[in-house]
C-alpha positions as CSV (number, residue, x, y, z in Angstrom):
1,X,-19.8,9.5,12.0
2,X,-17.4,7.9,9.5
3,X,-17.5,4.0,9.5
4,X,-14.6,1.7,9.0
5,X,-14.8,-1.8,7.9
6,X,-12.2,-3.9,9.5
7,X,-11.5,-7.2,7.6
8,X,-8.7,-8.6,9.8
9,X,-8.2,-11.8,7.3
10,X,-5.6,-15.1,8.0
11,X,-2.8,-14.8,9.9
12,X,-1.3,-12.2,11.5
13,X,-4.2,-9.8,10.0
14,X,-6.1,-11.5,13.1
15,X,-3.5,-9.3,15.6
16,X,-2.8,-6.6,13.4
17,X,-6.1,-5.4,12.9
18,X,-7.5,-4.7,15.9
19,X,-4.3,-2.8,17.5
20,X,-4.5,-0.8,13.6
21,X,-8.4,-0.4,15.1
22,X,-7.1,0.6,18.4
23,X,-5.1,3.1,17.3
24,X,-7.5,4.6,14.8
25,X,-10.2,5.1,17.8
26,X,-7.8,6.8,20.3
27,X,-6.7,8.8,17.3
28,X,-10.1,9.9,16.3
29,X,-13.3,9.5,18.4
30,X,-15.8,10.1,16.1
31,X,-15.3,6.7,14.1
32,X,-17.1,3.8,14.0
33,X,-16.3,0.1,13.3
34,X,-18.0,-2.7,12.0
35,X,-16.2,-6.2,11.0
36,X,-16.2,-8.3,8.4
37,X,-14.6,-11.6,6.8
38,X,-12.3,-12.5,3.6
39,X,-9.7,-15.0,3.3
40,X,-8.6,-19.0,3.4
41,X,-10.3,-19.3,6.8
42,X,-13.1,-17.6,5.4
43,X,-13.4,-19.5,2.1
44,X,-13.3,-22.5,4.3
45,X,-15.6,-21.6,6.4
46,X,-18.6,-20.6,4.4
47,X,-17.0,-21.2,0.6
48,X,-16.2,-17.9,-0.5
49,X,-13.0,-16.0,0.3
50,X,-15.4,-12.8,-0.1
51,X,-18.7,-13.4,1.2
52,X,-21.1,-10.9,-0.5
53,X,-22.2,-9.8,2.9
54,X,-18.4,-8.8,3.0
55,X,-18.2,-6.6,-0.4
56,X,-21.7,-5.1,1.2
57,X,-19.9,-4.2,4.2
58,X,-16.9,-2.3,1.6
59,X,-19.4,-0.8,-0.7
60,X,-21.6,0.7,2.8
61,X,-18.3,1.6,4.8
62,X,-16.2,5.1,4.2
63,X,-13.5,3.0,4.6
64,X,-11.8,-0.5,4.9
65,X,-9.1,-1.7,7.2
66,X,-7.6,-5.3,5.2
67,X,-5.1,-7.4,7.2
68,X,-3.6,-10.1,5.4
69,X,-4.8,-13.4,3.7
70,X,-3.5,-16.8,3.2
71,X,-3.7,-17.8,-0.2
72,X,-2.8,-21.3,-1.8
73,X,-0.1,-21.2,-4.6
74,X,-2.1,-24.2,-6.6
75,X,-5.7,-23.6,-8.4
76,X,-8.4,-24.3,-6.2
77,X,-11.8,-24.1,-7.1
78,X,-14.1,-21.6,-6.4
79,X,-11.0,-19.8,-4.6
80,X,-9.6,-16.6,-5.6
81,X,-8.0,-13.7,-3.5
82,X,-9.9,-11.6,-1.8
83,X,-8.0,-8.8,-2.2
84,X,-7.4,-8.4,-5.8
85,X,-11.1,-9.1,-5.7
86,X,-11.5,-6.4,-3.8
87,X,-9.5,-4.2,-6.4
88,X,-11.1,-5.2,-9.1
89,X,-15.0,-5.0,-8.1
90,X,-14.5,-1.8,-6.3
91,X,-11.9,-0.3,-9.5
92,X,-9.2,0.2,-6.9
93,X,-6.8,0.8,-9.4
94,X,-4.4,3.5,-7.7
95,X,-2.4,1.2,-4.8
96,X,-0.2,3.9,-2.8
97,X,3.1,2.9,-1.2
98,X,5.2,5.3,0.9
99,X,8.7,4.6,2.6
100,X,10.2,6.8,4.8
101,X,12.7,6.5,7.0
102,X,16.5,5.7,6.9
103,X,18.5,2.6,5.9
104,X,21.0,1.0,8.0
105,X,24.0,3.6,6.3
106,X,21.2,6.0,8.0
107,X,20.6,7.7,4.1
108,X,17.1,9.0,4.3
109,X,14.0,7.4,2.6
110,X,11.1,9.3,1.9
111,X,9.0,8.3,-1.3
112,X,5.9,7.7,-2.8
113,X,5.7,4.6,-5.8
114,X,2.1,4.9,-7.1
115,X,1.2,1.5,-9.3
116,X,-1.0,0.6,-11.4
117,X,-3.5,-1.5,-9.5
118,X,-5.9,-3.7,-12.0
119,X,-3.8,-4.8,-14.8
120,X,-0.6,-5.9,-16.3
121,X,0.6,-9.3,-15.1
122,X,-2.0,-9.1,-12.9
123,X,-4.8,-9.1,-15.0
124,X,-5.9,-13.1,-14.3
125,X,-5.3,-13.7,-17.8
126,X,-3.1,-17.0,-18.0
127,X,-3.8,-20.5,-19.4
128,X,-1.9,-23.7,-20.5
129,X,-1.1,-25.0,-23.9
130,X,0.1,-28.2,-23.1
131,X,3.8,-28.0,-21.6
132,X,3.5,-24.1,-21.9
133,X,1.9,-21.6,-19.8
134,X,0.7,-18.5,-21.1
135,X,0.2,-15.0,-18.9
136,X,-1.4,-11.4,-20.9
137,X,0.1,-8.5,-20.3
138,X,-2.5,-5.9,-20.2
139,X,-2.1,-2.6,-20.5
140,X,-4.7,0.1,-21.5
141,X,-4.4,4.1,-22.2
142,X,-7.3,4.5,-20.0
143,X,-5.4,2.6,-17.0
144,X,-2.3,4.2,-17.9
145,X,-3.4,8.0,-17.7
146,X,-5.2,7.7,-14.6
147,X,-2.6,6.0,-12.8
148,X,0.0,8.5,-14.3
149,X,-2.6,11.8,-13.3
150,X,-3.1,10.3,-9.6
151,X,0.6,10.3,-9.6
152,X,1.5,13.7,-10.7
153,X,-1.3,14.8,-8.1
154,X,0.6,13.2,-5.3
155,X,3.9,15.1,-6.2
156,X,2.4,18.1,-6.3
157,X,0.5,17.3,-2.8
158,X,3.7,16.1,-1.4
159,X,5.8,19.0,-2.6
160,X,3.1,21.3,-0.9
161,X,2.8,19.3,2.1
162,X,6.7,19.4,2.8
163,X,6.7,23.3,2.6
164,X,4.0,23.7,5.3
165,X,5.7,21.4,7.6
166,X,9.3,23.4,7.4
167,X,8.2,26.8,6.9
168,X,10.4,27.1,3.5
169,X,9.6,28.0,-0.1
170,X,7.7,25.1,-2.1
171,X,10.0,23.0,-3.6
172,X,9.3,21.5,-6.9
173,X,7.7,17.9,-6.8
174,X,9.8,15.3,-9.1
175,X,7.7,12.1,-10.6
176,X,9.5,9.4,-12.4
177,X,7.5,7.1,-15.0
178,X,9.0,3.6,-14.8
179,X,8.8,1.1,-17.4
180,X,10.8,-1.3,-19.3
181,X,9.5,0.4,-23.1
182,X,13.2,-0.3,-24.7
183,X,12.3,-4.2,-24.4
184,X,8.2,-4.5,-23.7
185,X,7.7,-1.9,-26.8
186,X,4.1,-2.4,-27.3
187,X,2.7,-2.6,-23.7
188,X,5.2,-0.8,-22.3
189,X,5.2,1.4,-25.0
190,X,1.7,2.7,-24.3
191,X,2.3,2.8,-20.8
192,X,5.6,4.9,-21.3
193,X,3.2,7.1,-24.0
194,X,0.4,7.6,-21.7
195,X,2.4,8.6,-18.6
196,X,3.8,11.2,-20.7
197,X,0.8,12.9,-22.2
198,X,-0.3,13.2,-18.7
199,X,2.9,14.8,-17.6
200,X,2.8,17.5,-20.2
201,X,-0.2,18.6,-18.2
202,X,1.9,19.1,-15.1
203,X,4.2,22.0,-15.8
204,X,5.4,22.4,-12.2
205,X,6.4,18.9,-11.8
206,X,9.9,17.3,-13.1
207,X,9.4,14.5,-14.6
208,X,11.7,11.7,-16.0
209,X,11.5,8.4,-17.3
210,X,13.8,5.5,-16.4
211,X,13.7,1.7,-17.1
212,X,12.8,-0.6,-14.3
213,X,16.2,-2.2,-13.4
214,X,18.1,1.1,-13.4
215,X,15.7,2.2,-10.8
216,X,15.9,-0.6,-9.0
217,X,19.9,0.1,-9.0
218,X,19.2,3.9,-7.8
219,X,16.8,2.4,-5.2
220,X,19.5,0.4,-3.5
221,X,22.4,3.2,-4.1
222,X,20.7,6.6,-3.9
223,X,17.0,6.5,-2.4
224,X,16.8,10.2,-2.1
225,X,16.8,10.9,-5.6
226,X,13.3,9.7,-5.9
227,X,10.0,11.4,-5.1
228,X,7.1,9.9,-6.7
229,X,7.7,7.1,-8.7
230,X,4.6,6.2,-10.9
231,X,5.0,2.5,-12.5
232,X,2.9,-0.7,-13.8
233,X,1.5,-3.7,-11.7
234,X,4.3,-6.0,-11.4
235,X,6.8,-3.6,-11.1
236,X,5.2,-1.5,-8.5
237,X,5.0,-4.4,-6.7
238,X,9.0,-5.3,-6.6
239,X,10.0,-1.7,-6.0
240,X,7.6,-1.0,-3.3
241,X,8.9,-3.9,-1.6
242,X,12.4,-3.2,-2.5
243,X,11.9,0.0,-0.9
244,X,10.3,-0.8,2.2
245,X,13.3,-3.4,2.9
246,X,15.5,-0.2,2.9
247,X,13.9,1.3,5.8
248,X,13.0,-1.6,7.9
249,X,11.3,-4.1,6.0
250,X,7.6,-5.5,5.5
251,X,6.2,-4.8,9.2
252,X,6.7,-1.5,9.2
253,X,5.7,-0.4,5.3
254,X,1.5,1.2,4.6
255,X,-0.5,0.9,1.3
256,X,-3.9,2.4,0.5
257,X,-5.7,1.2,-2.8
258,X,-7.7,4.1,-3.6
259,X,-10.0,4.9,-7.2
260,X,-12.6,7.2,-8.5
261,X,-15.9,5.9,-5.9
262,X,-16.3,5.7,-2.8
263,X,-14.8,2.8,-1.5
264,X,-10.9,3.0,-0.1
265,X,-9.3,-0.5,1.3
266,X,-5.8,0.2,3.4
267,X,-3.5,-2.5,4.3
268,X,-0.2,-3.5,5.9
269,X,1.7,-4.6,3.0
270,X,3.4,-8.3,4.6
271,X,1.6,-11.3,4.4
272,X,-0.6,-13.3,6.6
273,X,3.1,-15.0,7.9
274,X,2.0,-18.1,9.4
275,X,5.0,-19.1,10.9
276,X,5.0,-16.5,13.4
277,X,0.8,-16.1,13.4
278,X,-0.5,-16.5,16.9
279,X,2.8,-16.0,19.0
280,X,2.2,-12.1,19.2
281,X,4.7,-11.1,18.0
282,X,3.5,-9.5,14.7
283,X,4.5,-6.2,14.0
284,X,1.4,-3.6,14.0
285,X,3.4,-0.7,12.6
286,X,2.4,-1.4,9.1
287,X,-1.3,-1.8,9.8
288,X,-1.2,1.6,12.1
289,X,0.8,3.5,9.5
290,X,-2.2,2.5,6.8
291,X,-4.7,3.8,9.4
292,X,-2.8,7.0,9.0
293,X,-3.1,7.1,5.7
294,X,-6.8,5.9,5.9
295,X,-7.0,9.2,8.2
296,X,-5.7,11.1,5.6
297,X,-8.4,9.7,3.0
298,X,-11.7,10.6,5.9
299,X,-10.2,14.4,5.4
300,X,-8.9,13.5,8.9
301,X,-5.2,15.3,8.4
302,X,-4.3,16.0,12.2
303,X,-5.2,12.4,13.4
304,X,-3.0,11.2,11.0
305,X,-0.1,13.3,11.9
306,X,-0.8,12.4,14.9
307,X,-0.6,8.4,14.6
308,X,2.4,9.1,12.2
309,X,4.5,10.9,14.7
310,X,3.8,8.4,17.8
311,X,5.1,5.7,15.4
312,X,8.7,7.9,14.5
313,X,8.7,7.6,18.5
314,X,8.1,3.6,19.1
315,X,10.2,3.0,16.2
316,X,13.0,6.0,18.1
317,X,12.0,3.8,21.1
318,X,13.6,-0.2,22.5
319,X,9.9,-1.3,22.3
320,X,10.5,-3.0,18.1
321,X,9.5,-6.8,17.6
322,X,11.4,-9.3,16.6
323,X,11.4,-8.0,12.9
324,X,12.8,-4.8,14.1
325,X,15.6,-6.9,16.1
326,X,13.7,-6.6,19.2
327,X,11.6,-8.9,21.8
328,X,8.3,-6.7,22.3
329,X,4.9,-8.4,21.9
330,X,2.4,-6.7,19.1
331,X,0.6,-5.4,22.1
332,X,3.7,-3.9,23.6
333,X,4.3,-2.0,20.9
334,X,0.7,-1.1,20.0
335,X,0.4,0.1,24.1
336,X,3.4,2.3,23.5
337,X,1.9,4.4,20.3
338,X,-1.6,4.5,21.9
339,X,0.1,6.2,25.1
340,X,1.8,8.7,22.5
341,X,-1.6,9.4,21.1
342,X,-3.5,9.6,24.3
């Protein structure tokens, strides 16, 4: 019996969670749950934001549900996020973001950006010199490749997935490197360089190349030209979110941060939003659709289809929270999507 780790976090990962949990056991029986805890509350609490009991609970788990975490934007000591903790212990260095759906001009949405997960601006490299603050870029050809061959894998998986579900001929998977080599020439450079020796092995997917602001341009004009879109840290971070605003914002948009062991965290992409935290009136969409995807990682295809299509109806549905320009309650909308799974 597969067993999922639910960190449910600050915030609204306390009412996200356990609907995303909800959802996950009416979707599949033969799961089992066990919880753990990360975050502010937690490094108050017991001073760490990731006990050790918690990374046990990753490292013994098949998989991890993550919620959200309120993190301070000063220094604190001894304080430091549990998530890109998380990442970086466990090598989590492939973070998957899908958007589908339509924008308000109802053009359709449905991509994949793939980022790089454990480096770039995100590498915890800064310091101070004074007046100035310093952050490293880094990028490696070992970071680089991977990230660029999980990529191409997921076009081609997409492309194949797309032809079952219609009946037609395979259509060829596109993946677009993004960078910004033409002004970041050395890192960059070697990200651009690496993406493309690992294309070259992929003869049956398109590829192209485009700097980061024209696709951020395309994003907002013409979503549909983009399949797989394969980028570094920072920029995978912008575009995902750009791209989940297109189709109904933060509450609704998945992630999975996946790498070469065992361990798999999944997570609503919004924050821990303590403004609206405790009113119920979170949206659980996000955190369901990463159960989905967390289906799709336990080999557990049919569950996720399943959980994927009861959300296409709540989200069809009047039942939306506030986000969504409704007046449901988390639970209301959680109660509808169970009842399309049951």
């Amino acid at each position: 019996m597969p067993k999922v780790c639910l960190i449910a976090g600050d915030g609204v990962g306390q009412e996200v969670i356990p609907a995303a949990a909800r959802a996950l056991g009416v979707a599949c029986a033969d799961l089992s749950f066990a919880e753990a805890e990360a975050g502010w509350g937690c490094f108050l609490r017991h001073g760490s934001a990731l006990p050790e009991s918690t990374r046990t609970a990753v490292a013994t788990a098949d998989a991890t549900m993550f919620g959200a975490t309120q993190s301070p934007s000063t220094v604190v000591g001894g304080y430091s996020s549990p998530i890109l903790s998380l990442r970086r212990d466990f090598d989590l260095f492939a973070n998957l973001r899908p958007s589908e759906g339509s924008t308000a001009d109802g053009r359709r949405i449905d991509l994949l950006i793939v980022r790089e997960n454990t480096e770039g601006l995100y590498s915890g490299r800064e310091h101070r010199e004074g007046d100035t603050a310093i952050a490293e870029r880094v990028i490696t050809r070992r970071a680089s490749e991977r990230i660029a061959r999980v990529a191409f894998q997921e076009a081609r998986r997409r492309a194949l997935r797309r032809s079952t579900d219609s009946g037609s001929a395979l259509l060829r998977p596109r993946c677009t490197i993004v960078h910004k080599a033409n002004v970041l020439k050395l890192t960059d450079g070697l990200f651009r360089e690496s993406c493309l020796r690992i294309a070259a092995e992929f003869s049956d997917v398109d590829c192209e190349e485009m700097l980061v602001d024209t696709t951020a341009m395309w994003l907002a004009k013409d979503p549909s030209r983009f399949d797989v879109i394969v980028t570094t840290n920072l920029f995978g971070d912008i575009l995902s979110d750009l791209a989940a605003g297109l189709c109904g914002g933060l509450g609704i948009a998945p992630s999975a941060n996946i790498g070469a062991g065992l361990a798999a965290v999944f997570e609503p992409v919004h924050g821990s939003a303590p403004e609206i935290a405790g009113r119920g009136i979170a949206n659980p969409i996000g955190a369901i659709l990463s159960a989905a995807m967390l289906l799709d990682h336990l080999q557990r295809t049919p569950a996720a289809d399943r959980v994927r299509q009861a959300v296409r109806v709540a989200l069809a549905s009047e039942t939306r929270t506030p986000d969504l320009g409704g007046a449901s309650s988390t639970a209301e909308v959680t109660e509808l999507i169970c009842a399309q799974l049951g």
